[in-house]
Structures are given as C-alpha cells and as structure tokens.
TORDRENGU-150251 format. One record per residue: x, y, z of N, C-alpha, C in turn; residue in one letter; residue number from 1. Coordinates in steps of 0.1 Angstrom, whole numbers, plus 5000, padded with zeros to 4 digits. Each point is the difference from the previous one (the first is absolute). Last residue first. Layout:
<marmis>
n_px X | n_py Y | n_pz Z | ca_px X | ca_py Y | ca_pz Z | c_px X | c_py Y | c_pz Z | aa A | i NUM
...
</marmis>
This chain:
<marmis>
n_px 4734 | n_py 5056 | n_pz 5270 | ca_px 5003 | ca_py 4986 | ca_pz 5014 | c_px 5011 | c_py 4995 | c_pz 4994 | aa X | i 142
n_px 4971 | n_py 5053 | n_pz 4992 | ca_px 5010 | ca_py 4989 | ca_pz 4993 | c_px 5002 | c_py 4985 | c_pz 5015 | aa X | i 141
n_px 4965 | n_py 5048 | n_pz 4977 | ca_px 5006 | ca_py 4990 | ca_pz 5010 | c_px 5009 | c_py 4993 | c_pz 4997 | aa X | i 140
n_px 4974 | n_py 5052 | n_pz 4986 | ca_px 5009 | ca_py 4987 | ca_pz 4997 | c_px 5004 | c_py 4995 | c_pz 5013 | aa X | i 139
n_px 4979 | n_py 5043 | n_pz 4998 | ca_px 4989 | ca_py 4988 | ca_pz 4996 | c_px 5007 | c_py 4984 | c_pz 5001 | aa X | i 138
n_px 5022 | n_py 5041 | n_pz 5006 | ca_px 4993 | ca_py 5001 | ca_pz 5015 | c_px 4990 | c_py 4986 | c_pz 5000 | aa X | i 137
n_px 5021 | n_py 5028 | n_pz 4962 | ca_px 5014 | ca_py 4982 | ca_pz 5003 | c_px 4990 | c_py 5000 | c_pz 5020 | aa X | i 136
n_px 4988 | n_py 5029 | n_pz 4953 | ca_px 4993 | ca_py 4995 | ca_pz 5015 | c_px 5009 | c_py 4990 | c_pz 5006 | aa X | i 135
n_px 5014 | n_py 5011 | n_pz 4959 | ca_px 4990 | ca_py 5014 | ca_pz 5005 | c_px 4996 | c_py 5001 | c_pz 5014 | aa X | i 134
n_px 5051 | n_py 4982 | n_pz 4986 | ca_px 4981 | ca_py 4995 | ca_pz 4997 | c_px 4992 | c_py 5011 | c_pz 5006 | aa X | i 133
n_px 5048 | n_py 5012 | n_pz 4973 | ca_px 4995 | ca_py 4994 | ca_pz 5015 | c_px 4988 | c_py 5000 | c_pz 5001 | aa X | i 132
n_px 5017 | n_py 4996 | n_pz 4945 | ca_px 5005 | ca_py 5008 | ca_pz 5018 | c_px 4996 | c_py 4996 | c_pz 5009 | aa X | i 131
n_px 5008 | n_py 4997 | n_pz 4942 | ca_px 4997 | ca_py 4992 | ca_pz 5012 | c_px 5002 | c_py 5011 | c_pz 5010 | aa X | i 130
n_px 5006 | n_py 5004 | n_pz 4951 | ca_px 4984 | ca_py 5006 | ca_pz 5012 | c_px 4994 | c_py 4989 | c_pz 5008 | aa X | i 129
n_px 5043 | n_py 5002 | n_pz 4975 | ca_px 4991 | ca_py 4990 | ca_pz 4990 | c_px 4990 | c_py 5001 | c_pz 5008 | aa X | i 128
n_px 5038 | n_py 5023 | n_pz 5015 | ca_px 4995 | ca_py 5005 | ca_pz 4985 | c_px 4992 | c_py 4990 | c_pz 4995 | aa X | i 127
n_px 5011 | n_py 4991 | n_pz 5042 | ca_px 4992 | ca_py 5012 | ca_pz 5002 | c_px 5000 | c_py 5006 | c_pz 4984 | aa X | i 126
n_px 5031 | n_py 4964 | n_pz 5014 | ca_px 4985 | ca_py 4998 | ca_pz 5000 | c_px 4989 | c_py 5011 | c_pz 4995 | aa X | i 125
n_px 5045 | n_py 5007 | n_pz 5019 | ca_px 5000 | ca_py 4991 | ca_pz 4984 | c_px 4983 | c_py 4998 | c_pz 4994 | aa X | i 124
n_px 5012 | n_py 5019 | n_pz 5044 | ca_px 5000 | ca_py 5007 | ca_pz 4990 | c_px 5000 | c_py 4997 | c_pz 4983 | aa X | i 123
n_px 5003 | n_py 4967 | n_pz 5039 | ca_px 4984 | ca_py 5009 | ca_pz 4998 | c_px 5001 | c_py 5010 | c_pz 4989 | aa X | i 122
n_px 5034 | n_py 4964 | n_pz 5016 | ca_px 4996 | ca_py 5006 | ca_pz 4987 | c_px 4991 | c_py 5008 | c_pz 5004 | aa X | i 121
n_px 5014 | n_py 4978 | n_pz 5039 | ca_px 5004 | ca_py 5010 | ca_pz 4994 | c_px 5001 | c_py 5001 | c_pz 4987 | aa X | i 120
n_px 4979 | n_py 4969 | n_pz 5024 | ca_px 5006 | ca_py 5002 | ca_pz 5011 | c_px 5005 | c_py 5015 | c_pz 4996 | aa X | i 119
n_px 4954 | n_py 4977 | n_pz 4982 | ca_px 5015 | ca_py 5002 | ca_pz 4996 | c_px 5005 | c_py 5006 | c_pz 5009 | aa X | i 118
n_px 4950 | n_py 4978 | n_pz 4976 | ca_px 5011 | ca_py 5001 | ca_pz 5017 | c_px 5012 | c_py 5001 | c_pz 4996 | aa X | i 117
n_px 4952 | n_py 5000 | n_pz 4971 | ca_px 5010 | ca_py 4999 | ca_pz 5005 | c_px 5003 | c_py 5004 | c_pz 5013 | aa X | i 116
n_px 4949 | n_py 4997 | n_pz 4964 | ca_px 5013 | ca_py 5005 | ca_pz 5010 | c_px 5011 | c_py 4995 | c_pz 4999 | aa X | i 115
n_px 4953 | n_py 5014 | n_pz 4979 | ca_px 5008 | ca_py 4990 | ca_pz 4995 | c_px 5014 | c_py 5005 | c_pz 5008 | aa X | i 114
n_px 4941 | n_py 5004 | n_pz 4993 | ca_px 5010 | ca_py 5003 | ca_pz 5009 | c_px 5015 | c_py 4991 | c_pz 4992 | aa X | i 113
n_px 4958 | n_py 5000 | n_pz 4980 | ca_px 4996 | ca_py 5009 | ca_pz 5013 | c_px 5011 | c_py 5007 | c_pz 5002 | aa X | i 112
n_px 5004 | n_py 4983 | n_pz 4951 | ca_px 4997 | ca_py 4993 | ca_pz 5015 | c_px 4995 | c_py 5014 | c_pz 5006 | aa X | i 111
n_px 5008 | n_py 5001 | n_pz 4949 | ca_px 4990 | ca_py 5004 | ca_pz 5010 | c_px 4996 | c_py 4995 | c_pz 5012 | aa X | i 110
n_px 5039 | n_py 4978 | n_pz 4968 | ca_px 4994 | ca_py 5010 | ca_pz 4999 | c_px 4985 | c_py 5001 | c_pz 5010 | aa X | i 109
n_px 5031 | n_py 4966 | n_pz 4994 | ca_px 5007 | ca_py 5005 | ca_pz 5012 | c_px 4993 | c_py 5016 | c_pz 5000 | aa X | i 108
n_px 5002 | n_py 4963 | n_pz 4963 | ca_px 4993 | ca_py 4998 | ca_pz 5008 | c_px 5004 | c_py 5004 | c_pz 5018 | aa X | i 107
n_px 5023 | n_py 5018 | n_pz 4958 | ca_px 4980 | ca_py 5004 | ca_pz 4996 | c_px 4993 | c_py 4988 | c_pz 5015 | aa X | i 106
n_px 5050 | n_py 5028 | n_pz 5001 | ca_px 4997 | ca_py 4987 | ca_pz 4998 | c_px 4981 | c_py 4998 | c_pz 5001 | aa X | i 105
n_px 5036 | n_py 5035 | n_pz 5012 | ca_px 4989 | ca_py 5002 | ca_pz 4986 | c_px 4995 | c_py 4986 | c_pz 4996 | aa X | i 104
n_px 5028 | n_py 5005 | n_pz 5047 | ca_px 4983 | ca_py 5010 | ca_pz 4999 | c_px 4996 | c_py 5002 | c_pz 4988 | aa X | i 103
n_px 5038 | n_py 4971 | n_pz 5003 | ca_px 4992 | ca_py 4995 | ca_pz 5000 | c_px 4987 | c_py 5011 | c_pz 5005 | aa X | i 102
n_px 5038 | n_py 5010 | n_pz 4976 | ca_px 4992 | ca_py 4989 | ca_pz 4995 | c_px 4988 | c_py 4995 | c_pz 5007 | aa X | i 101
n_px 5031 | n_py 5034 | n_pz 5015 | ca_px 4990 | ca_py 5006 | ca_pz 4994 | c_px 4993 | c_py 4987 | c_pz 4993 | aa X | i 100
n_px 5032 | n_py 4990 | n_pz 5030 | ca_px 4988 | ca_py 5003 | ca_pz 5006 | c_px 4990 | c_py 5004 | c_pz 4990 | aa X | i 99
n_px 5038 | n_py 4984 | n_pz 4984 | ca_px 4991 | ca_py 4990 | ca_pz 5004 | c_px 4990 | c_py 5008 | c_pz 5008 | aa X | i 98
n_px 5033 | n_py 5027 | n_pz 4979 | ca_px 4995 | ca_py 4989 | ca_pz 4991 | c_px 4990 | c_py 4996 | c_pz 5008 | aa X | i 97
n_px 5027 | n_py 5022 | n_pz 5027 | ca_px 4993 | ca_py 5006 | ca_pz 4994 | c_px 4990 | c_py 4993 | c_pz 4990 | aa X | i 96
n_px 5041 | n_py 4977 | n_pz 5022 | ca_px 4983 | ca_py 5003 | ca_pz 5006 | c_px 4986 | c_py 5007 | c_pz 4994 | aa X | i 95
n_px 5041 | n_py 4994 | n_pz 4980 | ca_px 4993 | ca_py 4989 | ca_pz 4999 | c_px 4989 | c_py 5002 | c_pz 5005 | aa X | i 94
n_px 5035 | n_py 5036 | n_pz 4992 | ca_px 4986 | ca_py 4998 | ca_pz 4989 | c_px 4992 | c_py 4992 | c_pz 5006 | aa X | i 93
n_px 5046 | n_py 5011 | n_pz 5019 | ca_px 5000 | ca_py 4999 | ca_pz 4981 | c_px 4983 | c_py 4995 | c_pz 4998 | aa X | i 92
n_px 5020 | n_py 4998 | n_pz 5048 | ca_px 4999 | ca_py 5017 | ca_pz 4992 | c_px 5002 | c_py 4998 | c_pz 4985 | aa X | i 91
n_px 5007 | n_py 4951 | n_pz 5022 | ca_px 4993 | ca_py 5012 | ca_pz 5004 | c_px 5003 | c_py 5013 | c_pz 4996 | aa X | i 90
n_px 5024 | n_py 4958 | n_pz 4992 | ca_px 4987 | ca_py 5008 | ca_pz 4984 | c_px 4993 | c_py 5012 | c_pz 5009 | aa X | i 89
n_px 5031 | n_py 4968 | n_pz 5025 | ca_px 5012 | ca_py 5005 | ca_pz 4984 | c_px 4984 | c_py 5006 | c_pz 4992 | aa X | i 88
n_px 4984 | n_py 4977 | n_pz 5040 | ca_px 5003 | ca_py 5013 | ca_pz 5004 | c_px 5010 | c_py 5003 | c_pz 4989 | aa X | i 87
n_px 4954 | n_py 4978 | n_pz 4993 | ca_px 5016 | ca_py 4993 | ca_pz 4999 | c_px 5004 | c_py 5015 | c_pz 5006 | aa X | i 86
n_px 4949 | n_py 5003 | n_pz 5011 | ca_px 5011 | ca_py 5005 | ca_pz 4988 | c_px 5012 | c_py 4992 | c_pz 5003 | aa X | i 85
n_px 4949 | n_py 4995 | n_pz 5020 | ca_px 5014 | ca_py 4997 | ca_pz 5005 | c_px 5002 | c_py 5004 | c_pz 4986 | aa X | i 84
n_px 4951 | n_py 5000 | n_pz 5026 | ca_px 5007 | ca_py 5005 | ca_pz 4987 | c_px 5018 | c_py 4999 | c_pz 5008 | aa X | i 83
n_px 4959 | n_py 4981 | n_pz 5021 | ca_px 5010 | ca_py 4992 | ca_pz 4993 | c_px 5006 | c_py 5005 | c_pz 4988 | aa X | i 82
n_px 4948 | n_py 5018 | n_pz 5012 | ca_px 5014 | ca_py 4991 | ca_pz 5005 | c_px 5011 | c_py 4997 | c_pz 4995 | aa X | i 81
n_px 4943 | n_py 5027 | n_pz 4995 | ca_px 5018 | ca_py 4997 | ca_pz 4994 | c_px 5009 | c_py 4995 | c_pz 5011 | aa X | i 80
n_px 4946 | n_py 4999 | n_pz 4997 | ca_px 5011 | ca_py 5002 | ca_pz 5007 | c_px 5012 | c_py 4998 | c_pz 4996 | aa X | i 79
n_px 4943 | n_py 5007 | n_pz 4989 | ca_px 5017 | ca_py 4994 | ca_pz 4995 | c_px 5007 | c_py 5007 | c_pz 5011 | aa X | i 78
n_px 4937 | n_py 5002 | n_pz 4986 | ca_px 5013 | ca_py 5001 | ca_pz 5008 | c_px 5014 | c_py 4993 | c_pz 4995 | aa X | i 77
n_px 4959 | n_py 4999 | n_pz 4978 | ca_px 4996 | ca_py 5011 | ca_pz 5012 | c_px 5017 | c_py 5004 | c_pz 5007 | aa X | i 76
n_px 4990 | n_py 4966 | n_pz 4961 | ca_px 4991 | ca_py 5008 | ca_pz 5004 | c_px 5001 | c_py 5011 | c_pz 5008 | aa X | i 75
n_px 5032 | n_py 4967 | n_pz 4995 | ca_px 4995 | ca_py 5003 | ca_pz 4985 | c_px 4986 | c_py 5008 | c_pz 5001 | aa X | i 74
n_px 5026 | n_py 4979 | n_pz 5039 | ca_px 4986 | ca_py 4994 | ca_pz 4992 | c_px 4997 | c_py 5002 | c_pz 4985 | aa X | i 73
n_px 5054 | n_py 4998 | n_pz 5026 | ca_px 4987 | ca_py 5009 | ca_pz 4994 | c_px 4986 | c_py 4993 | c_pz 4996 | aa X | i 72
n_px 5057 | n_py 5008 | n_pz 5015 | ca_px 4990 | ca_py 4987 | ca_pz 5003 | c_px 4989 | c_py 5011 | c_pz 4999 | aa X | i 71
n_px 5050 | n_py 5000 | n_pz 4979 | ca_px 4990 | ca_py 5012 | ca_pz 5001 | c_px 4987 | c_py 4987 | c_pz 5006 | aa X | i 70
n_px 5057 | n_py 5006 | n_pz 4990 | ca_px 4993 | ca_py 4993 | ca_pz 4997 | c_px 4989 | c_py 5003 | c_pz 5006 | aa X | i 69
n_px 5052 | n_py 5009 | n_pz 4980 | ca_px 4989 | ca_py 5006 | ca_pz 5011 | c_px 4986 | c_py 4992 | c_pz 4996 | aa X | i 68
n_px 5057 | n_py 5007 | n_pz 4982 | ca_px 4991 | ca_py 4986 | ca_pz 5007 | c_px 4985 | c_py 5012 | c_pz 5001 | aa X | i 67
n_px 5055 | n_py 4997 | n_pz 4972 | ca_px 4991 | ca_py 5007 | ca_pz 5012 | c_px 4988 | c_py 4993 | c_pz 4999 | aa X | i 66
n_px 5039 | n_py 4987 | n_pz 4979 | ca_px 5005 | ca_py 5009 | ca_pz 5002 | c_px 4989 | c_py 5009 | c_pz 5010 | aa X | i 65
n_px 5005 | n_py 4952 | n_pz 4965 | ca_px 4994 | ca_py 5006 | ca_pz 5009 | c_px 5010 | c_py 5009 | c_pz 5007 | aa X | i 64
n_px 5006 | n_py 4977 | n_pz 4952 | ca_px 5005 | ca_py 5005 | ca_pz 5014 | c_px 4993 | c_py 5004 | c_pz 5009 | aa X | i 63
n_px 5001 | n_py 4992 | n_pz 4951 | ca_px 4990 | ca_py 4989 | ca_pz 5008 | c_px 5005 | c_py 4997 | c_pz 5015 | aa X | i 62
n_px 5004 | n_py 5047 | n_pz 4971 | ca_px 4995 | ca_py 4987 | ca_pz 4995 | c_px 5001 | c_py 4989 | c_pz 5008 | aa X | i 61
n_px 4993 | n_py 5034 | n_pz 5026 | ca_px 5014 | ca_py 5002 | ca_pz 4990 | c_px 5001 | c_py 4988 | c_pz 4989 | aa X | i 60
n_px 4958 | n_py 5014 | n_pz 5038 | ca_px 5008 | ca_py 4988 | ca_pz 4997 | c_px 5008 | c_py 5012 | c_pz 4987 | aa X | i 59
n_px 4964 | n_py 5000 | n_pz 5045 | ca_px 5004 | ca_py 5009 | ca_pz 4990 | c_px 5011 | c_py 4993 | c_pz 4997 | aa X | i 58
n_px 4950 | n_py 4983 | n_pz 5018 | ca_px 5014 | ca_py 4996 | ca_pz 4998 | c_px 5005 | c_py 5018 | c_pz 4992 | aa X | i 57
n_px 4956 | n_py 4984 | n_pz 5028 | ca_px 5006 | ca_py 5011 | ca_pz 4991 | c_px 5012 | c_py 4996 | c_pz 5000 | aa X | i 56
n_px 4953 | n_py 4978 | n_pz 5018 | ca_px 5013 | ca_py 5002 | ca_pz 4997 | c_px 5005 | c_py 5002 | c_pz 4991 | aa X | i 55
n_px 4951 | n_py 4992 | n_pz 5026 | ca_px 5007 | ca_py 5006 | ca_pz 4990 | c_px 5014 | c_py 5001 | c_pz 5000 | aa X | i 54
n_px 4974 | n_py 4969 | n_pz 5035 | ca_px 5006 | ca_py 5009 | ca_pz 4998 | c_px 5005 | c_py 5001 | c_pz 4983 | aa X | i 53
n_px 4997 | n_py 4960 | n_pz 5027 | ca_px 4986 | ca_py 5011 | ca_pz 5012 | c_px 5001 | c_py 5010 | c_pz 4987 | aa X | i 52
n_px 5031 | n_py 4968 | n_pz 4991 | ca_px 4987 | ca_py 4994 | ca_pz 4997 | c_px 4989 | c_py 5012 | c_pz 5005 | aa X | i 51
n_px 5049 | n_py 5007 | n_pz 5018 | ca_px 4994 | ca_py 5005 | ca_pz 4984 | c_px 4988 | c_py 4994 | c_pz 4992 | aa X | i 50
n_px 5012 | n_py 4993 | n_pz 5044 | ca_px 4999 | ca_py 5012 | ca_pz 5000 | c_px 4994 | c_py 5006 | c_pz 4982 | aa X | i 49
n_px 5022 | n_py 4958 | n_pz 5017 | ca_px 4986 | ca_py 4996 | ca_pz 5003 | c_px 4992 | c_py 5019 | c_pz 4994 | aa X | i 48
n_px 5044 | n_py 4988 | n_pz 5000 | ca_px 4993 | ca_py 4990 | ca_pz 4988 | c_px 4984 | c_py 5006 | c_pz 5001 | aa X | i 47
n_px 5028 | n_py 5015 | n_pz 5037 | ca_px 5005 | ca_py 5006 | ca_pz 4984 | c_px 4991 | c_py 4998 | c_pz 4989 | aa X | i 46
n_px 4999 | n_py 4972 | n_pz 5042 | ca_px 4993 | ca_py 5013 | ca_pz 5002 | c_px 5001 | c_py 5007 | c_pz 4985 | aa X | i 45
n_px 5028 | n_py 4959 | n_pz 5005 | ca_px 4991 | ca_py 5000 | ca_pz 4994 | c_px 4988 | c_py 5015 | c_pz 5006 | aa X | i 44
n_px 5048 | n_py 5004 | n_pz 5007 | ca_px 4993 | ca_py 5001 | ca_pz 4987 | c_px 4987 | c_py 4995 | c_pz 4995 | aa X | i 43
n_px 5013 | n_py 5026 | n_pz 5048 | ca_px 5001 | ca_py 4986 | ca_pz 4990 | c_px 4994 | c_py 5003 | c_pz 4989 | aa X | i 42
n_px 5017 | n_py 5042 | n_pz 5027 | ca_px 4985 | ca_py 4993 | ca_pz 4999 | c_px 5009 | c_py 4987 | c_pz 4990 | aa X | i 41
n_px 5029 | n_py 5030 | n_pz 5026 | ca_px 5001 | ca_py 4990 | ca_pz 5000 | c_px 4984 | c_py 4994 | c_pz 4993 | aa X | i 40
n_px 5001 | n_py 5049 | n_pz 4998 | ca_px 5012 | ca_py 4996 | ca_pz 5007 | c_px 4999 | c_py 4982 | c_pz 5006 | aa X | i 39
n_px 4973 | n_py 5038 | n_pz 4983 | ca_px 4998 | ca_py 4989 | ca_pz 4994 | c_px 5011 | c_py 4993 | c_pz 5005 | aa X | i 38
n_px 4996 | n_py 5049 | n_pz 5003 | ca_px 4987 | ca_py 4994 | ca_pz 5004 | c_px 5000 | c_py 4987 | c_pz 4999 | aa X | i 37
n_px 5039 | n_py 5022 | n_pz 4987 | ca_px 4999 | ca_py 4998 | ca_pz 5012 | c_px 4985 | c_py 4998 | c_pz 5003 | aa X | i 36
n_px 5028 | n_py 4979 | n_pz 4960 | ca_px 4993 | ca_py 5012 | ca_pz 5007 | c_px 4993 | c_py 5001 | c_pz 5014 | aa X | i 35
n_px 5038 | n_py 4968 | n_pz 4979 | ca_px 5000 | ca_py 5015 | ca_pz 4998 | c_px 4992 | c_py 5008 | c_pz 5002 | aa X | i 34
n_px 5001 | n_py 4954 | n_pz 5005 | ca_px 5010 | ca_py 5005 | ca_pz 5004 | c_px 4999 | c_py 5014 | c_pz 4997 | aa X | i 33
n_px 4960 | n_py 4976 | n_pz 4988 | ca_px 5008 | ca_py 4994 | ca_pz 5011 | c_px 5010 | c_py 5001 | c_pz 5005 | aa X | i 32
n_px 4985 | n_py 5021 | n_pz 4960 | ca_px 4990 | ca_py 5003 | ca_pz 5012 | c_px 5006 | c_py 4996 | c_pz 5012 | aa X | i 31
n_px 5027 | n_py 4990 | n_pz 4959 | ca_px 4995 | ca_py 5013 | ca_pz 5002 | c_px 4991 | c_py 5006 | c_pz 5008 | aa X | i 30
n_px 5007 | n_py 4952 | n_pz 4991 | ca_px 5015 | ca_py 5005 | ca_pz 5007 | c_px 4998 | c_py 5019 | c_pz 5002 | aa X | i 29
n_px 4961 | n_py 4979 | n_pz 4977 | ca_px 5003 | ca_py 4993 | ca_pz 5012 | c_px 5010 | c_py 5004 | c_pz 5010 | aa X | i 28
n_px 4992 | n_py 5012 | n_pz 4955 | ca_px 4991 | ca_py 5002 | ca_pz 5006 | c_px 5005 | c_py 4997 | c_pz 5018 | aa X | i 27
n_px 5026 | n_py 4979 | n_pz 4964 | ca_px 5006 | ca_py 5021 | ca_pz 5001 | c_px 4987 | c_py 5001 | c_pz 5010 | aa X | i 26
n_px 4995 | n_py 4958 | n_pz 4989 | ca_px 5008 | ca_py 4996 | ca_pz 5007 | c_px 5004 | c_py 5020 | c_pz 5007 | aa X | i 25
n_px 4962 | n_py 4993 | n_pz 4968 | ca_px 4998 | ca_py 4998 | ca_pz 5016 | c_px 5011 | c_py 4997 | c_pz 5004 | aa X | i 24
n_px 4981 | n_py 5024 | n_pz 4962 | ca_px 5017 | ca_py 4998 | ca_pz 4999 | c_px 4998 | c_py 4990 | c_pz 5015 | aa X | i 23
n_px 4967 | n_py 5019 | n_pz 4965 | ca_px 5003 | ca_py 4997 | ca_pz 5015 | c_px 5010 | c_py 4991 | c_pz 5000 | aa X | i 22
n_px 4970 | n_py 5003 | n_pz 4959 | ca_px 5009 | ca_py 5009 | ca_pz 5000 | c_px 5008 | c_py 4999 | c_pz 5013 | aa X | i 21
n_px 4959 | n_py 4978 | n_pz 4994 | ca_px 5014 | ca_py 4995 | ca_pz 4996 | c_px 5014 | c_py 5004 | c_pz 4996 | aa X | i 20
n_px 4952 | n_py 5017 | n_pz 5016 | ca_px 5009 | ca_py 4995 | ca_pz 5007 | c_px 5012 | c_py 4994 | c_pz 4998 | aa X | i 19
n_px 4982 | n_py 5046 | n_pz 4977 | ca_px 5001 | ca_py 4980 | ca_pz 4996 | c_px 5007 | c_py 4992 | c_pz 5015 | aa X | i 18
n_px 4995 | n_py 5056 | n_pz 4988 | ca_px 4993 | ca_py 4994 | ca_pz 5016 | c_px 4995 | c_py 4982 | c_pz 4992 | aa X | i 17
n_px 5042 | n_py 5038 | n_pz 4989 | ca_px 4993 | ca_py 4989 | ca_pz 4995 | c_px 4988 | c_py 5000 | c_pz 5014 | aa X | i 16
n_px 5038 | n_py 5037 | n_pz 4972 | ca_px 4993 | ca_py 4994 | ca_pz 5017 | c_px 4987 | c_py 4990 | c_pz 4993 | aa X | i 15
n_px 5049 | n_py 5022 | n_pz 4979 | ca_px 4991 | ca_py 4999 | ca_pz 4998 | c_px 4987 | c_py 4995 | c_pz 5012 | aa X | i 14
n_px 5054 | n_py 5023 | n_pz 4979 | ca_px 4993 | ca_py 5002 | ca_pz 5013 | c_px 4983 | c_py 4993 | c_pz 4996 | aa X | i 13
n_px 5037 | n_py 5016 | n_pz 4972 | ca_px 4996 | ca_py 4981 | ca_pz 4998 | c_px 4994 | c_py 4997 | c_pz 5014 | aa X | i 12
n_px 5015 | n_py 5048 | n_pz 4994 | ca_px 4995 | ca_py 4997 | ca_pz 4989 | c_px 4990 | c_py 4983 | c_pz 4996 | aa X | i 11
n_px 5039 | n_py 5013 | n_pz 5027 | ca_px 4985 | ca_py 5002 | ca_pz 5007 | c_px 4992 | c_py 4999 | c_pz 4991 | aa X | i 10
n_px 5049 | n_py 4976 | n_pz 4987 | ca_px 4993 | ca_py 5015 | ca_pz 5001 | c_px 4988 | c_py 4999 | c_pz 5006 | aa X | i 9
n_px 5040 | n_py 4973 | n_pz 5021 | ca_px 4986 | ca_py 4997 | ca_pz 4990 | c_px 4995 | c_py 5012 | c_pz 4995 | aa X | i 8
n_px 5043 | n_py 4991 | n_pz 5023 | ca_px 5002 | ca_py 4996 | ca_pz 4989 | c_px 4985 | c_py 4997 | c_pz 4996 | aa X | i 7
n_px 5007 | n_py 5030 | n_pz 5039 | ca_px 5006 | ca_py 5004 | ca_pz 4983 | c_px 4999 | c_py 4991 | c_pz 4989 | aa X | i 6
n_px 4987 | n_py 4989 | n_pz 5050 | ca_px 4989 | ca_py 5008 | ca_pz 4989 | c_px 5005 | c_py 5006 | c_pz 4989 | aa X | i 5
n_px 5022 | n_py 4962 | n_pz 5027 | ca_px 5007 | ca_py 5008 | ca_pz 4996 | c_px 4985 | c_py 5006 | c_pz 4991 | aa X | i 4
n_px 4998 | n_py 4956 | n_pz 5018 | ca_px 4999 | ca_py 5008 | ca_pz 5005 | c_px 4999 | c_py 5017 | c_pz 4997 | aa X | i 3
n_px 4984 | n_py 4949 | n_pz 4979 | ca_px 5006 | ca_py 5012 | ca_pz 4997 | c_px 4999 | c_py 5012 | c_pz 5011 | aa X | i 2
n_px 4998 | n_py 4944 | n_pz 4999 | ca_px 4991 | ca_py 5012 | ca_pz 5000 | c_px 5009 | c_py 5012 | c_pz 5000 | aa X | i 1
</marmis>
C-alpha cells in the first residue's frame, strides 16, 4: 500500500460505499490501534459494524486511505461514525471528500436529524452545517 501521498495524484482520489471495496485488514488495524474512540474494538465488531451501516471507502486506486461509515433508517435519522483518514493523506482532501459524499448522498437526503461525535474536528464539521444539538437537554445515552 502506498504510503508516500506524492506517489498517487489526488486526482485518483475516489470514495466507494461497495462493501467490497473495504479494506478490512487497513479497516481494522486503523480503528483498533489508531483511533482513539475505537481503541482495541475486535475485528469481528468491525465486521459486524459494517453490515449495520452505509460505508464510505476513500481509496487511491485499490488502496484504501480513509473510512467513515453512517448507521441510518434512511428516513428520519443517521449518525456518522468511524470517520478515520490514513494519517500520510490527512490535510490533502480525504476527509473533505467523504464527508461531503456522504451529506450529497440521495439516501441520506431529507432526514430529521443526522449527527456526530468529535473530540476535536468540530470546526471541520461545521462547513458541512454541523453543530452543537439544539436541545442536547433531550438526549440520553447508556
């Protein structure tokens, strides 16, 4: 897999949501060691995650290089997760790519509601008219 983001033009930057696209070994070693929300999850969780779930591969021809994956009725509601960027590609586009993929994505149109959780992107977020819940006084969590 191609570390070095010079030797691919961005240009060949493309985002899949084919589960077959899913790189699950890159998937796996990329959540379970490297991010801090996901920090040791097993791989069959991984497996299991992406059956629940829209998934957005961002791939270099048949390289995966970033991830994020969306659990949704398709109606009313979605929750973005599990956005991870290769860290040799971050500040070149990927994230950008995938988020805006997935708020123009036709079955992610006219929900209610469509959220996240970030320890520190928010400002990243905030150009795709994300922000802090209107009522977070409503929300529960267990």
């Amino acid at each position: 897999m191609p570390r070095d983001p010079e030797a691919v033009p961005s240009d060949d930057l493309r985002i899949s949501t084919d589960l077959a696209d899913v790189d699950l070994d890159w998937l796996h070693a990329a959540l379970s060691e490297r991010a801090y929300w996901a920090i040791g999850r097993p791989r069959a969780v991984v497996e299991a995650s992406l059956r629940g779930s829209i998934c957005f591969s961002a791939l270099v021809g048949d390289h995966q290089v970033g991830f994020a994956r969306v659990v949704t009725d398709e109606a009313t509601f979605a929750w973005v997760c599990d956005v991870f960027v290769d860290e040799a590609w971050r500040t070149r586009g990927v994230g950008v790519r995938l988020i805006a993929e997935i708020v123009a994505d036709p079955r992610l149109q006219g929900l209610r509601r469509m959220v996240l959780a970030t320890d520190s992107a928010a400002r990243f977020y905030e150009r795709f008219g994300f922000g802090p819940l209107n009522h977070p006084e409503r929300w529960m969590e267990r």
